[in-house]
N, C-alpha and C positions, 0 to 999 in steps of 0.2 A: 884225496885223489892225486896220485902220479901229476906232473906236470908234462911228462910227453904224452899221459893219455887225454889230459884236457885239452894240448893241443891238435891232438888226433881229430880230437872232437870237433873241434870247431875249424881245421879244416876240411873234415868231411862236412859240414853246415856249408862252409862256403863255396863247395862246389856242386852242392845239390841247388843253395841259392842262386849261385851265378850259371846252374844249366839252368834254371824253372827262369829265370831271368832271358834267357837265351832262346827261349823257346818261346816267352812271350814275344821278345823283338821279331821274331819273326810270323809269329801270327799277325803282329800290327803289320809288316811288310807286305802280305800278304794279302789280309782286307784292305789296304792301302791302293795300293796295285789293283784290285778288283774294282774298285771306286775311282781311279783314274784312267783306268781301260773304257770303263761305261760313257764316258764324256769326253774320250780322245779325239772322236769327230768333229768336237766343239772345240776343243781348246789342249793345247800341250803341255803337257803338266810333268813336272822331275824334280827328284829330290835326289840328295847323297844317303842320308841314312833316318831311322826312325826307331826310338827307342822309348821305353818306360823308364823313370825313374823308380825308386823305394818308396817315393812318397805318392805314388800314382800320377805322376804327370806325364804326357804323354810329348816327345818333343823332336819334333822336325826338322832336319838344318837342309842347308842351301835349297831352298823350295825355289824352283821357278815356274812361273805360268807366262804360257806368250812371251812378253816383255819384262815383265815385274820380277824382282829379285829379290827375295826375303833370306835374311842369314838363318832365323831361330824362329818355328812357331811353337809356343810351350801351352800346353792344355793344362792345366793344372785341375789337380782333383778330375780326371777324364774320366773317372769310374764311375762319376755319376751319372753318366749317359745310360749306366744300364741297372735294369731294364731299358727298352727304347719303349716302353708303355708308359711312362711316366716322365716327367720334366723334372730334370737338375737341379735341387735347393738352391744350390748356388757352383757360379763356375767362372773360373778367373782365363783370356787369355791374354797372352803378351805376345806380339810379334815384332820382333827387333830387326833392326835397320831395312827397312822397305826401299827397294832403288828403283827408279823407273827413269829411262833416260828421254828428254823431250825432242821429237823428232825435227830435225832440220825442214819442215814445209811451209809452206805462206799462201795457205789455201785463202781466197776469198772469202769475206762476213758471209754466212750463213742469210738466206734472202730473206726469211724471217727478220731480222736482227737490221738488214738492211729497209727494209718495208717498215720497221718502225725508226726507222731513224736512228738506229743505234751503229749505225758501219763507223763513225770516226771514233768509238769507244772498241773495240774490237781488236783484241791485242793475239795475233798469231805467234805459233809456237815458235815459226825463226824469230820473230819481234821479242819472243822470251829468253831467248837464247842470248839475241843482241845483250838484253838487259844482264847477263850472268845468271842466267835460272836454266841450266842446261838438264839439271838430273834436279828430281825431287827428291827426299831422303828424310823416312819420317822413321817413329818409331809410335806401336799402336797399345795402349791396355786396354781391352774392356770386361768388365765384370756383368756378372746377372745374377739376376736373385729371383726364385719363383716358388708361389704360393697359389695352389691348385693350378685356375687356367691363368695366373694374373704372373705379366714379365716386365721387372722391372731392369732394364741396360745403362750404364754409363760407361764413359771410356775418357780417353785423351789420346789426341793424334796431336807427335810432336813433330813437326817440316823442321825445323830449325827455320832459314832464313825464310820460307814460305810463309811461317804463319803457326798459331797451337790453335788446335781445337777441340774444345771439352762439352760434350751430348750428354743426355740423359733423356731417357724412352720408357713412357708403360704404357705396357699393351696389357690390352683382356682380349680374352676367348683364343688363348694362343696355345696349340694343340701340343701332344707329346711328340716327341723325334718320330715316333714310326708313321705319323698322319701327315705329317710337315709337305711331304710333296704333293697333297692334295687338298690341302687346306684353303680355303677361301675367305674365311671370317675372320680373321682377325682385323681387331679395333683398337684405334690408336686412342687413347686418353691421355695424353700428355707429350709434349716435345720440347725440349727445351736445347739451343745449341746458342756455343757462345766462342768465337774466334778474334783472337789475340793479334795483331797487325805485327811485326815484326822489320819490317822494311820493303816490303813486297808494295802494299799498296801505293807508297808514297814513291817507289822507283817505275811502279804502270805508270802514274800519274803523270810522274814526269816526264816517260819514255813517250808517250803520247802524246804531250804539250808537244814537242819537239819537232814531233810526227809530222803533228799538224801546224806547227809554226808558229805560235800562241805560247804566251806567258804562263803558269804555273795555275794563277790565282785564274787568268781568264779563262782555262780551260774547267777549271773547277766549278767556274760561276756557269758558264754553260752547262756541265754536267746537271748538277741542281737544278736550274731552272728546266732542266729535259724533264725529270724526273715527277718536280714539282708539276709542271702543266699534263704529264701523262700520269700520274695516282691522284689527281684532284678528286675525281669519281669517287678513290676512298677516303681520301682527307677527312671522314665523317669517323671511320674506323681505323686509319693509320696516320700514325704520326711521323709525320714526313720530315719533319723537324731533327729526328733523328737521323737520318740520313745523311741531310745536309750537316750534322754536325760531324758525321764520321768521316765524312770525304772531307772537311776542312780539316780536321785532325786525326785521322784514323790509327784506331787503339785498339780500344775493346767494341765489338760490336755484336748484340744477344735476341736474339729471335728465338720466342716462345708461342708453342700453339697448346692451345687446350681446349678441343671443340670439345659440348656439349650437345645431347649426346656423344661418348665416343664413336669415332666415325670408322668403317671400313680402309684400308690399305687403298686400295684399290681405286677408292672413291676419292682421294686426298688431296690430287689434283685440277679435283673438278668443283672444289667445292668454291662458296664465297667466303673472305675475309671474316663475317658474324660468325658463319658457321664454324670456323675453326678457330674464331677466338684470336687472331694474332697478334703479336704486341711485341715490341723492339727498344730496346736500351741500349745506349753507350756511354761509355766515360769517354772524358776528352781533358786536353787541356789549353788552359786560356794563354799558354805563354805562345 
């Protein structure tokens, strides 16, 4: 075969691929824009541009909502949405650099929060600001995996100096995309979350001692002792032990629930301690 005909060839390929290519970016624009208009009244939603990759991922840049500033949301494998009769074997997203800037205000403890005695732990977003936590800045993965009605999620949200936190979620009775907005049953069986300390906790800790005029160690022993006399009721079912070990060293700190039966969404903050099973772990250390 000629070599100007092969290359004949395979530039007419590649402009039949990058119109079919061209034609998709713009039907994602399209549905995109229809699904943004529907909930304008709610919330402001803008992106720069939206395109398919070759390997079906579907990827979003400069997305802003309200406040929030995302550079990249990347769908990976997006085709498995469709059908929308059916749930996604599996689906990877990654959302890269998340910015949210914290607003300069100094609202008052919340009367809740003051009515239990918690106003002197109450750390306002100008009091975060003082401390240098003016913008949060994370980056997000989460993956899924599903088999029939059963979804199983994990992820890792990384703040940098905020803090990492790595989840893992199964649900049952978790409907397909096309029922999702009418859906009521879904049951949580398992929740597992586990957050990494970074230098966050230990610069509240201290931004509060200050606050309040009190030494490091005496603000910490009151904290506990708060805690300690208000969970005594579950001391039977939680181990408070851990608590106090995380505020004295704050590292790793892991809360896991796994009610029996799985429980309703809905239902999840109404239930008791038994019933969801809760249980909490930390590392620490003794220097």
């Amino acid at each position: 075969m000629p070599k100007n005909f092969l290359l004949f060839i395979l530039m007419v390929l590649a402009a039949i691929l990058g119109g079919l290519k061209a034609y998709i970016d713009q039907l994602l624009r399209t549905e995109l824009n229809l699904a943004i208009n529907s909930v304008a009244d709610k919330v402001t939603i803008e992106y720069s541009d939206v395109t398919i990759s070759l390997l079906g991922a579907v990827v979003i840049n400069n997305l802003r909502f309200g406040e929030v500033h995302i550079d990249t949301v990347i769908f990976h494998k997006a085709y498995q949405f469709y059908p929308l009769s059916q749930l996604p074997q599996q689906l990877l997203i990654s959302i890269k650099n998340v910015e949210y800037s914290i607003k300069d205000t100094a609202a008052p403890a919340p009367l809740l929060l003051s009515m239990l005695g918690y106003a002197p732990y109450y750390l306002t977003p100008r009091d975060l600001r003082g401390l240098g936590y003016a913008h949060i800045n994370a980056d997000i993965d989460i993956e899924a995996h599903s088999n029939q009605d059963i979804v199983s999620l994990s992820g890792t949200i990384s703040a940098k100096a905020w803090g990492d936190l790595s989840f893992s979620v199964d649900l049952n009775n978790v409907p397909p995309p096309i029922r999702w907005s009418s859906s009521q049953g879904i049951l949580l069986a398992a929740l597992t979350a586990s957050y990494t300390n970074n230098g966050l906790v230990n610069r509240v800790f201290t931004g509060l001692a200050q606050r309040d005029k009190m030494s490091l160690s005496h603000f910490k022993d009151g904290l506990i002792s708060k805690l300690k006399n208000d969970l005594s009721q579950a001391s039977r079912l939680l181990d408070v032990s851990v608590l106090e070990r995380f505020i004295q060293t704050p590292q790793t700190l892991t809360i896991a629930l796994q009610p029996t039966p799985p429980i309703r969404l809905n239902a999840l903050f109404y239930s008791s301690l038994k019933r969801l099973n809760l249980k909490m772990t930390t590392t620490f250390s003794l220097e």
